[in-house]
C-alpha positions in Angstrom: 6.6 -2.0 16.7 3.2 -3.2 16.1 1.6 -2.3 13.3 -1.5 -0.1 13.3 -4.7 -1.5 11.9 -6.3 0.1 8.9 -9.8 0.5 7.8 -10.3 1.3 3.8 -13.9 2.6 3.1 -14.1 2.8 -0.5 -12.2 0.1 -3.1 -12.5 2.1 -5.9 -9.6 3.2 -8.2 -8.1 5.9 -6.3 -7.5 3.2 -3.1 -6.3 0.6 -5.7 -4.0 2.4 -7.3 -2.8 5.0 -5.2 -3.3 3.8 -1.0 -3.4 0.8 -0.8 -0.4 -0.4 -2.4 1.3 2.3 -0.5 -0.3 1.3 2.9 1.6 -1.7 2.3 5.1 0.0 1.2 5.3 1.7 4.8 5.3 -1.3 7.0 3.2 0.7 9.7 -0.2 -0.3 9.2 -2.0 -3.5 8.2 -5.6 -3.6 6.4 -7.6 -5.6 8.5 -11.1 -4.4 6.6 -12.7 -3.3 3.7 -16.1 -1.4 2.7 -17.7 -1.2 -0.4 -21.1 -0.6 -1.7 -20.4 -3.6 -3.8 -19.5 -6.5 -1.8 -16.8 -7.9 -4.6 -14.9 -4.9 -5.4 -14.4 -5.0 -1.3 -13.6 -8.8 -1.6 -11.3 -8.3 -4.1 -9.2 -6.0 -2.3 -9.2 -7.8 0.8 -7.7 -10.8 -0.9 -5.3 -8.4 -3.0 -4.0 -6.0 0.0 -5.5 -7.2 3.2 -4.1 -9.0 6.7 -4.9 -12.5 7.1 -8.7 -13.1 8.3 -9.4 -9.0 6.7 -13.1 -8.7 6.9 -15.4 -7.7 4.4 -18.5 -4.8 4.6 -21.2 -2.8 2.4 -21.8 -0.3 5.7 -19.4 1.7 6.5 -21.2 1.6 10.2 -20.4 -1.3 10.6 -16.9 -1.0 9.9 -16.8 2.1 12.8 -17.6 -0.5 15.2 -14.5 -2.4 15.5 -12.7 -1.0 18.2 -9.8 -3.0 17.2 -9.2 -0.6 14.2 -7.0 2.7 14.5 -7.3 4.4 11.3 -9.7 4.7 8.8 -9.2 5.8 4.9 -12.5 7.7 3.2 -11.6 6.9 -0.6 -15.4 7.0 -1.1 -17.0 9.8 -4.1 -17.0 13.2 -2.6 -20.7 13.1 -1.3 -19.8 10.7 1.7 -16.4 12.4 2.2 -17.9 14.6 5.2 -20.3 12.2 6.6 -17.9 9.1 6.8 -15.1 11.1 8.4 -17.3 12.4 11.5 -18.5 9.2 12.0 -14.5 7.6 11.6 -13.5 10.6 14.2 -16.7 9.9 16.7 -15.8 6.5 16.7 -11.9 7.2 17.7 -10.2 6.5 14.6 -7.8 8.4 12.5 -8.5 9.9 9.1 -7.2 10.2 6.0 -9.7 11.7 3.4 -9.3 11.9 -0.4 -9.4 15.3 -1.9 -10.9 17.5 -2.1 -12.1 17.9 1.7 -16.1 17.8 0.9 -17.9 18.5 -1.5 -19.6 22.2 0.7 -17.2 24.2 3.3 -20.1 23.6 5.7 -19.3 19.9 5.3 -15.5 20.4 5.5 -15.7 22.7 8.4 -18.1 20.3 10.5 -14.9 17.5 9.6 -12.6 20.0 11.3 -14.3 20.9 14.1 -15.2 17.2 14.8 -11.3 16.2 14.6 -10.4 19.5 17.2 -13.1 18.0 19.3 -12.1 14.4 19.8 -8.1 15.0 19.1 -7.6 12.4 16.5 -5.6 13.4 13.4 -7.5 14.3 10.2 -5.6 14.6 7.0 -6.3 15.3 3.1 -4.9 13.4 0.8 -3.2 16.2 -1.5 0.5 13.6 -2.3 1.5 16.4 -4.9 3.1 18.6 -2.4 5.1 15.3 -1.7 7.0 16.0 -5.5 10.3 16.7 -5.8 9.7 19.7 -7.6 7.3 21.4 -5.3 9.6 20.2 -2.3 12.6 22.1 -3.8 10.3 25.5 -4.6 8.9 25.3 -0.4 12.5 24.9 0.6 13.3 28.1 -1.7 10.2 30.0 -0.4 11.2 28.9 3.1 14.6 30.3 2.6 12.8 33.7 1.2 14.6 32.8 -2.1 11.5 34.6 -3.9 10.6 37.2 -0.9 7.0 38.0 -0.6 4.6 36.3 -2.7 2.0 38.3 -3.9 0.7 36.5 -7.6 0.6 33.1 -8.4 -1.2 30.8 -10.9 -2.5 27.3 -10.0 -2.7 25.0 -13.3 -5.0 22.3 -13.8 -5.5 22.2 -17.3 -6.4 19.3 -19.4 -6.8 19.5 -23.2 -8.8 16.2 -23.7 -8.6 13.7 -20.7 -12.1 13.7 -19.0 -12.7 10.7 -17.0 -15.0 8.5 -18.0 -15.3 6.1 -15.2 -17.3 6.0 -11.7 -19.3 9.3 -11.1 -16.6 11.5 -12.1 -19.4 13.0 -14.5 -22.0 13.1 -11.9 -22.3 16.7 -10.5 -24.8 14.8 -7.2 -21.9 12.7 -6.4 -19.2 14.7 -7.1 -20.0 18.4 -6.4 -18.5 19.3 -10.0 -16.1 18.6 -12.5 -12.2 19.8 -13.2 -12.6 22.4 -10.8 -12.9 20.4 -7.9 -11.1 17.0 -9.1 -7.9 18.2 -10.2 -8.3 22.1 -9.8 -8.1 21.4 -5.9 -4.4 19.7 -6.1 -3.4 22.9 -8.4 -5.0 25.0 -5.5 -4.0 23.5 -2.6 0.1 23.4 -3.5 -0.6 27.4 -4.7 -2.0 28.2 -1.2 1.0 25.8 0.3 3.8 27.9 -1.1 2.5 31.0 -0.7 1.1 30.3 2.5 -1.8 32.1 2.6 -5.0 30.4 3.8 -7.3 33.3 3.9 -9.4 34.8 0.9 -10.6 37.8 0.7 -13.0 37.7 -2.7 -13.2 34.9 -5.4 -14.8 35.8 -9.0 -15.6 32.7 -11.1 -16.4 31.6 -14.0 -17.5 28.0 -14.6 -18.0 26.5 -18.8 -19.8 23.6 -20.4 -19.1 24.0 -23.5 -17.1 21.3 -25.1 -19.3 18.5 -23.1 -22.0 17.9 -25.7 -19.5 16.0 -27.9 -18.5 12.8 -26.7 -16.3 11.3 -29.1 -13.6 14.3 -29.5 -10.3 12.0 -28.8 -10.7 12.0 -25.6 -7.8 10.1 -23.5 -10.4 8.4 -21.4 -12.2 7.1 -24.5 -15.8 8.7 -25.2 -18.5 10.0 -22.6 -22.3 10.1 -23.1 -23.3 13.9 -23.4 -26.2 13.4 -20.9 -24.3 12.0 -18.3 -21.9 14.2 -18.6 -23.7 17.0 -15.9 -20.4 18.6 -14.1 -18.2 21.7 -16.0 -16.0 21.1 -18.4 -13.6 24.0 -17.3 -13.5 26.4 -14.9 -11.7 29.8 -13.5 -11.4 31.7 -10.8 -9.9 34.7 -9.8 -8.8 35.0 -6.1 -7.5 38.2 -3.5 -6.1 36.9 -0.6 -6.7 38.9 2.8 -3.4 40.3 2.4 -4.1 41.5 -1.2 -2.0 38.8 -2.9 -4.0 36.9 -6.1 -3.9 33.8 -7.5 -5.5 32.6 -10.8 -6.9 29.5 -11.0 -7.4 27.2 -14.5 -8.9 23.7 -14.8 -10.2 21.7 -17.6 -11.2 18.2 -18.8 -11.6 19.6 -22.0 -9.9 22.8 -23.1 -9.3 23.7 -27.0 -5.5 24.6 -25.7 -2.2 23.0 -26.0 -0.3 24.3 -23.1 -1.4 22.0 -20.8 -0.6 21.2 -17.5 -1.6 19.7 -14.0 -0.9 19.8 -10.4 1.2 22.6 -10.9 1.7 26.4 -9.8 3.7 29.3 -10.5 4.6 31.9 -8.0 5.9 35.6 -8.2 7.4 37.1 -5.4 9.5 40.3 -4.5 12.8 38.8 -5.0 12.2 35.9 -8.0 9.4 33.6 -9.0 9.5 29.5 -9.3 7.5 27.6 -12.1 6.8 23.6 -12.7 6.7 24.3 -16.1 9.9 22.3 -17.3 10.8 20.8 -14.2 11.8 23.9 -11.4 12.4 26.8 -13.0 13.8 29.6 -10.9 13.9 33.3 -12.0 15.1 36.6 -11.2 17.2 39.5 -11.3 21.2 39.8 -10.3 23.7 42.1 -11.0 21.5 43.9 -12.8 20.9 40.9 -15.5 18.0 38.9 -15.6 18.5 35.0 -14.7 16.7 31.8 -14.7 18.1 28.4 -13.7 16.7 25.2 -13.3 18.1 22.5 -10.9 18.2 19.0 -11.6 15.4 17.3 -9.5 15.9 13.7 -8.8 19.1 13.2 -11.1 22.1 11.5 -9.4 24.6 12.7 -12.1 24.4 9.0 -13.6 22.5 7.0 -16.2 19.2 4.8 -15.7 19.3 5.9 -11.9 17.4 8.6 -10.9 18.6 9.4 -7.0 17.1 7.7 -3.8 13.3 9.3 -3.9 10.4 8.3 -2.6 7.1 8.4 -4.8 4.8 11.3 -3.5 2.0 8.7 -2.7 4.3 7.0 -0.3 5.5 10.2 1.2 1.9 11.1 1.7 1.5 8.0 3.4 4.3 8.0 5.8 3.1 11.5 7.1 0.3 10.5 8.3 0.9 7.2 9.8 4.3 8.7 11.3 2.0 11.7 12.6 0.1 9.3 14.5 3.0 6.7 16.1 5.9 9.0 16.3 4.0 12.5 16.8 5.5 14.1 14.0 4.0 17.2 12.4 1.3 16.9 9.5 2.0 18.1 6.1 -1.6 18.6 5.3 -3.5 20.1 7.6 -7.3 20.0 7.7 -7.3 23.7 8.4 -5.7 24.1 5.0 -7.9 21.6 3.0 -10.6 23.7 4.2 -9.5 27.1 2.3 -9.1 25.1 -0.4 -13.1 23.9 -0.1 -14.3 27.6 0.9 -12.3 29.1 -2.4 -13.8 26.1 -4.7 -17.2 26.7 -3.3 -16.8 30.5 -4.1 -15.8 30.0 -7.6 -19.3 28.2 -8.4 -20.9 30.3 -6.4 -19.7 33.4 -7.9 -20.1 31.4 -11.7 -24.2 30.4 -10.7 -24.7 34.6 -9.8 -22.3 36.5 -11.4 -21.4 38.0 -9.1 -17.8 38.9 -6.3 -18.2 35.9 -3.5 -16.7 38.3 -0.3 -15.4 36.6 2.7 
């Protein structure tokens, strides 16, 4: 089968490390160009990852105008996320965008509707409901295992680990901090299991008060306090249409030592499921309370941890498979865009005090 041909706009850290090396790994697609707003990071990755003869851009425009090209990956800040991925889907490619969606629902709504309109397949990139564990707590959910699901918590806590590199710290660029960087995975695999895409009222409250101190032990090394212009946490507290609630918790920078990321816990009629240690299951049976927790991954041997595929790959196969085979998408755009709207509430509701009703 011939190989489809990739576009990568944006050679930053999140396409070194995560897609492109994993572009590669699935043997469906080649990288026949790169974009960059600086020409050597896109040179660089050309000569790392790309097809013979890859070329080289600073315009993404330009880029669009290779008809040759069938998909296109927007790994750019989350500014251009909206504005790239109209122009990819105008021009008849495929899209994969990083998370979150966009930086405004307007933004990630127009991205939708532009992808309905021209019937190419849009995709976020949220790999972490590719994880074992959350595969193995669907599959539960799916078997109504845990019954109706009507509270669930979305973790995206960090004690110390803000990053320090790129715009991360650039509220212009970025659209915020933890909230929407890593508080969008936590969200998006809480709306997943449950599924429930529709909100009914979001409260918020978004904090900057631990990013005047720079040099704090930060994993990431120090940041300059003025630079630093996004939240350093942020909550929200979210009723679904259907009355269910979810709490939301992200930091960079949280005096806490329960921490943990890209993770959920759900409570349903029948048990609840946590990524706490693992999978954790829990319920009642025989009138006695139980919990158990299923090896994930383990093949019942040492130094050999079963036949899985990393989440990144996963993520990668989905789309690319959605696209040659016809296969149905794991992350839909429709679903990347409740994830945007309830983001966009939590600031809102933070800046005016005040319930964000849908």
């Amino acid at each position: 089968m011939q190989k489809l041909k990739a576009g990568i706009i944006g050679c930053g850290g999140i396409a070194k490390q995560k897609h492109m090396p994993n572009i590669i790994k699935t043997e469906l697609a080649e990288m026949v160009a790169f974009c960059d707003n600086k020409k050597e990071r896109a040179e660089k990755s050309a000569k790392e990852f790309g097809a013979q003869g890859a070329k080289v851009y600073t315009n993404y425009e330009e880029i669009l105008q290779d008809k040759s090209i069938d998909v296109i990956y927007v790994l750019t800040p989350n500014k251009s996320h909206s504005a790239i991925t109209i122009a990819a889907l105008e021009a008849g490619k495929h899209v994969m965008c990083e998370k979150p969606m966009a930086k405004t629902s307007a933004e990630a709504r127009a991205m939708l509707e532009t992808a309905k309109r021209t019937g190419k397949i849009l995709t976020i990139a949220y790999q972490n409901r590719f994880k074992p564990e959350a595969a193995y707590i669907k599959k539960c959910i799916e078997r109504g295992d845990l019954g109706d699901i009507y509270f669930a918590k979305a973790h995206a806590l960090r004690r110390r680990a803000v990053p320090t590199w790129g715009v991360f710290l650039n509220e212009e660029e970025q659209g915020g901090g933890p909230l929407i960087d890593i508080g969008t995975h936590a969200l998006d695999l809480t709306l997943w299991f449950m599924d429930k895409y529709k909100p009914k009222s979001v409260m918020g409250s978004v904090y900057h008060k631990l990013n005047e101190n720079g040099d704090c032990g930060n994993a990431f090394g120090e940041w300059n306090p003025k630079e630093f212009t996004v939240e350093d946490s942020a909550f929200g507290f979210i009723t679904m249409e259907d009355n269910s609630t979810i709490v939301l918790e992200s930091s960079w920078a949280l005096n806490i030592l329960d921490y943990s990321e890209a993770k959920a816990t759900v409570c349903g009629t029948k048990g609840g499921a946590d990524m706490q240690n693992g999978v954790r299951i829990n319920g009642d049976d025989l009138g006695r309370l139980y919990e158990k927790s299923p090896l994930i991954g383990k093949a019942g041997v040492d130094f050999f941890e079963g036949n899985t595929i990393e989440p990144a790959l996963q993520e990668q196969f989905s789309f690319l498979n959605a696209i040659t085979k016809g296969t149905p998408l794991t992350v839909l755009p429709e679903q990347a865009l409740a994830v945007t709207e309830i983001l966009e509430a939590i600031y809102e509701s933070a800046k005016t005090g005040k319930l964000v009703t849908f």
